[in-house]
N, C-alpha and C positions, 0 to 999 in steps of 0.2 A: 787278447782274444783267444790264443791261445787255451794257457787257464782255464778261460770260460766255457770252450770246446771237449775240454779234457773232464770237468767237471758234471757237462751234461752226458758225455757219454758214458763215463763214472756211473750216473744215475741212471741212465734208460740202461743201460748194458747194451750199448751198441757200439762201434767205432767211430773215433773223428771223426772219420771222412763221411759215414752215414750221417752222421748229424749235420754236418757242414751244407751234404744234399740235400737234408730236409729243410735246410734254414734258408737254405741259394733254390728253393723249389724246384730243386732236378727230380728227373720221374727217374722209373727204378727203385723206388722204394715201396716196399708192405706198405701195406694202410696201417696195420699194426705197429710197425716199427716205426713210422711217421708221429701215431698217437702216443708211442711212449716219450718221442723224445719230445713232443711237444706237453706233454703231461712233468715230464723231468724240467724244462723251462719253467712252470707256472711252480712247481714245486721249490724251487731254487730261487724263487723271484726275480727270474728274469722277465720283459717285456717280449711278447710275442712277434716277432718284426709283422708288419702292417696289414701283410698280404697275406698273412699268413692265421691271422685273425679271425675267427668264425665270427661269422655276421647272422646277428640275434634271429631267429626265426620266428620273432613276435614276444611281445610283453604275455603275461599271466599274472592276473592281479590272484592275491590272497587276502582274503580278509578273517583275522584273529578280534575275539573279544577283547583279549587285554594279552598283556605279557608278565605280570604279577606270577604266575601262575607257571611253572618251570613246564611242565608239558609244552603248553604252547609254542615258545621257541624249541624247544625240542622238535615237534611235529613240523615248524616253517622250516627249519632247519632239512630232513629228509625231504621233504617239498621242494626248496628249494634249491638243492642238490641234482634232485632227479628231475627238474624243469632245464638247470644247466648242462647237463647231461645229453639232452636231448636238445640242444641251442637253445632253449627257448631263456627270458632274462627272466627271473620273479619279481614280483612288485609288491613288497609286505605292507599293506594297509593297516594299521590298530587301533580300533576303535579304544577310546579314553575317557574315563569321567567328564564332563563337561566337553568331550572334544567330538570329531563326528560320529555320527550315524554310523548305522550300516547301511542305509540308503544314499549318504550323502557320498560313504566312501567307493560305492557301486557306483552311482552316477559321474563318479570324478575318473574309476577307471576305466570306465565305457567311454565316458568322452577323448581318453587317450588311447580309447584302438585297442584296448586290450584284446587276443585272442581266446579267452576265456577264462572266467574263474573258480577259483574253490573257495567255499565258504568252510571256517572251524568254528563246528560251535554257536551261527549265527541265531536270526528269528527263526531257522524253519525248526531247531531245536523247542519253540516257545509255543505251545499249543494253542496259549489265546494270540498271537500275533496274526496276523492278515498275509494270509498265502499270495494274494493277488501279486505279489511284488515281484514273485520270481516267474510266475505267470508273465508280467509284464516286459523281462527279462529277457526272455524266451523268444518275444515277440520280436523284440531287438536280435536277435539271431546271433546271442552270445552264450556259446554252452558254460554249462557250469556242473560243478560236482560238490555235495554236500557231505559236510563229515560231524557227525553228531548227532545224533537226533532225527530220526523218520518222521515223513509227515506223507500223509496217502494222496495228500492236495497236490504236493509238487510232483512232477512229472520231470524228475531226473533221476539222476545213479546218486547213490546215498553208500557212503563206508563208515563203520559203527565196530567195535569194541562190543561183542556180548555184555550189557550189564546184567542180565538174569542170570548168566552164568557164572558172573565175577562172583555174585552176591552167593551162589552157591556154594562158590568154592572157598569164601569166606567163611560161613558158618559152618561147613563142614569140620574145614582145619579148627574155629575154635568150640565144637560141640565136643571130636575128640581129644581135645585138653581137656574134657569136664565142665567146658563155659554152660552153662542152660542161660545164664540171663544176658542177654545177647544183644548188645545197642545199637541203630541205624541211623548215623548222622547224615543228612542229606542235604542237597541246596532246595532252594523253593519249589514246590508241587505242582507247579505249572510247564515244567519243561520236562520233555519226554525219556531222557539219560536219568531224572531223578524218579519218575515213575516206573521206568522198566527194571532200577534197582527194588525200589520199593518191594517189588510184583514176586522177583527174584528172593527177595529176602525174605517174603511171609512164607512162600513154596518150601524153600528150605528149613526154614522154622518148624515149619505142619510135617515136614518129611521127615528131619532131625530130632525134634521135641515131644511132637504131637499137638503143637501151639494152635491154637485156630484162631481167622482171621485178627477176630479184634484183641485178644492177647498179641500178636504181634503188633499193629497196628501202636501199641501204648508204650515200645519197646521204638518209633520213630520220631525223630525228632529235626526237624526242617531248620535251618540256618541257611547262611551265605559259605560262600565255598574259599572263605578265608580261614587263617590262624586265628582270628577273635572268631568266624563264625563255628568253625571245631570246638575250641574252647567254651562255646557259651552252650553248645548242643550236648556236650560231654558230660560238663557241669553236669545237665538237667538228666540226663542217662544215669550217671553214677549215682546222682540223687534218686530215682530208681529204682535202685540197687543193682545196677546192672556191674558187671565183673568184668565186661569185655565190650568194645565201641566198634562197630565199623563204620569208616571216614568216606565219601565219596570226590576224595582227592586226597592227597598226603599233606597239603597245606593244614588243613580240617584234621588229619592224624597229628601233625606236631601240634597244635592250638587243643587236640584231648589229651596230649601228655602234657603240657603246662597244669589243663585244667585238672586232672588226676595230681600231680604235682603241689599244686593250691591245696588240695584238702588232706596233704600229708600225707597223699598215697604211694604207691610204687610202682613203677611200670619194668618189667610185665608181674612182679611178682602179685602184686596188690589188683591192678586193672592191665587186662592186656589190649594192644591197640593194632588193628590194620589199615590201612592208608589202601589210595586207590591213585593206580597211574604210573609209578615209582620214576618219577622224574630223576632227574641228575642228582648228584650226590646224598638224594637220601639213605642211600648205603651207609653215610657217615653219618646219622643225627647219632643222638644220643638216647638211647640206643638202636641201635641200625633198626631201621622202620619195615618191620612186615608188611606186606603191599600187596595188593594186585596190580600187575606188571601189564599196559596197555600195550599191543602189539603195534608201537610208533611208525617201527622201520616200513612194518607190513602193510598200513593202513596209506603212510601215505603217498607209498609208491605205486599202491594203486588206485589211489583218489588222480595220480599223475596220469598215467596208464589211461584210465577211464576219458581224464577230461582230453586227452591228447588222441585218442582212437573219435569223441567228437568232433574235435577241430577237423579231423582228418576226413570228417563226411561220416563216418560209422557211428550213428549214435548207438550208444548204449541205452542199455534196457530201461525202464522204468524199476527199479529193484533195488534191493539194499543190498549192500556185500558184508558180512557182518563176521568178524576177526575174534579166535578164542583167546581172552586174555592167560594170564598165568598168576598161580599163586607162588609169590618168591620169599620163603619164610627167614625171618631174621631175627632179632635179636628184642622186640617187642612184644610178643606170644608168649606165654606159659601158660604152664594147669591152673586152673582154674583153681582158687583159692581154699575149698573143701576136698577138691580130690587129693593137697598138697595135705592136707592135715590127715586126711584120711590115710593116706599112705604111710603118714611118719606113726599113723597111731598100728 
């Protein structure tokens, strides 16, 4: 026991005897110094003794599309850090091919009392889907907060990643390498994250190039937001002749350097590629993946904030809160294949 004493105060930087206090629940201590040393316990892996246990301040369901997709756990992850934080427990829902709903997974955590939830990504992202649902939601008197995707139908707080701005600061970076032919690989045209890039990218195009609409327009190309669907949208880009792709996820970035790969090209000498999101260890693909970098930490700390000042009586406004992503350039980017000749000539 000892050891064990000596160890926690070790960690928190406080004395034995403090810790001893905060473990034997003597008063006289900081709130401060109490959280560290009980912060120094959970660090160390010890068990919290019983009493001393914060008691859950209510469930908060999440529900994710899928987990395929490194964002995702990334985003539950800040979520459900900053739901613990505040006592409350998270409750990760994932919806799965063949497995539930988002309706089914809403209904399952309504039925357990949830305090409210956040949706990543769900239907109010999907323009033809039937808004009534969260309407309906509503009427159950379960707040909730959406992340991804605005819709003018639902009447909650919505947190969004600028994509018109990502897409700008995409073809910016690669107009001045010398890219002009300039590719948009996107997920399906029904959901509102692939249209406000769309929107995003012909603006840039027309401000950049001088391209107008429907030249940009023939310069997109709609897939699924996998590594085959990058891959299959790239192909048809590079076919083209396009010299540079942008991905609207990094999955879709590595699936157009395969597909640049396949036709014995080179990346970035030959095609340069940027990715959207920069999930976990895309620093390390081969070669480190240029990205637009989604403000994770920021978004979903206040998708928390938001749905937590609801539960709290305070609703929040009807509005979107919408987050400046960043361009974080690496090791997939070059000039564009004529300015490089140009310069050696």
């Amino acid at each position: 026991m000892t050891a064990r004493l000596a160890d926690i105060a070790a960690q928190a930087g406080v004395s034995e005897a403090t810790v001893s206090r905060v473990l034997n629940g003597k008063p006289g201590v900081a709130a401060g110094t109490r959280e560290s040393v009980l912060a120094a316990l959970d660090v160390l892996g010890y068990e919290r003794p019983v009493r001393l246990r914060q008691r859950s301040a209510g469930l908060v369901g999440l529900i994710t599309p899928e987990l395929d997709n490194p964002i995702f756990p990334a985003l539950a992850q800040v979520i459900g850090q900053a739901l613990t934080r505040q006592g409350y427990t998270p409750v990760l829902a994932t919806q799965t091919p063949g497995g539930s709903t988002e309706d089914e997974l809403t209904e399952m955590l309504v039925d357990r009392g949830v305090s409210g939830i956040i949706f990543v990504s769900g239907l109010h992202a999907d323009t033809t889907a039937d808004m009534g649902r969260y309407e309906q939601l509503r009427g159950q008197g379960v707040p909730y907060v959406l992340i991804n995707g605005f819709s003018d139908k639902v009447r909650a707080p919505f947190v969004s990643p600028d994509d018109r701005a990502a897409m700008h600061l995409a073809v910016t970076h690669l107009t001045a390498l010398g890219h002009s032919r300039i590719g948009l690989a996107v997920g399906p045209k029904r959901f509102v994250p692939v249209l406000r890039k769309i929107e995003g990218f012909r603006l840039a195009m027309k401000e950049r190039l001088g391209l107008d609409e429907a030249g940009a327009e023939e310069l997109v190309q709609h897939s699924l937001y996998t590594l085959e669907g990058g891959q299959a949208a790239a192909a048809a880009l590079i076919g083209r002749g396009c010299t540079a792709v942008v991905c609207a996820s990094d999955m879709m970035a590595l699936g157009a350097i395969r597909a640049a790969r396949q036709q014995g090209l080179r990346v970035p000498q030959d095609v340069s590629v940027v990715g959207f999101d920069d999930s976990p260890l895309i620093a390390f693909t081969d070669p480190p993946l240029t990205t637009i970098r989604q403000p994770v930490q920021a978004m979903g700390q206040a998708a928390v904030r938001t749905l937590l000042e609801e539960i709290g009586g305070t609703p929040a406004p009807h509005s979107e809160f919408v987050f400046l992503p960043e361009l974080v350039v690496r090791g997939s980017t070059a000039s564009g294949p004529g300015q490089r000749r140009g310069g050696a000539g």
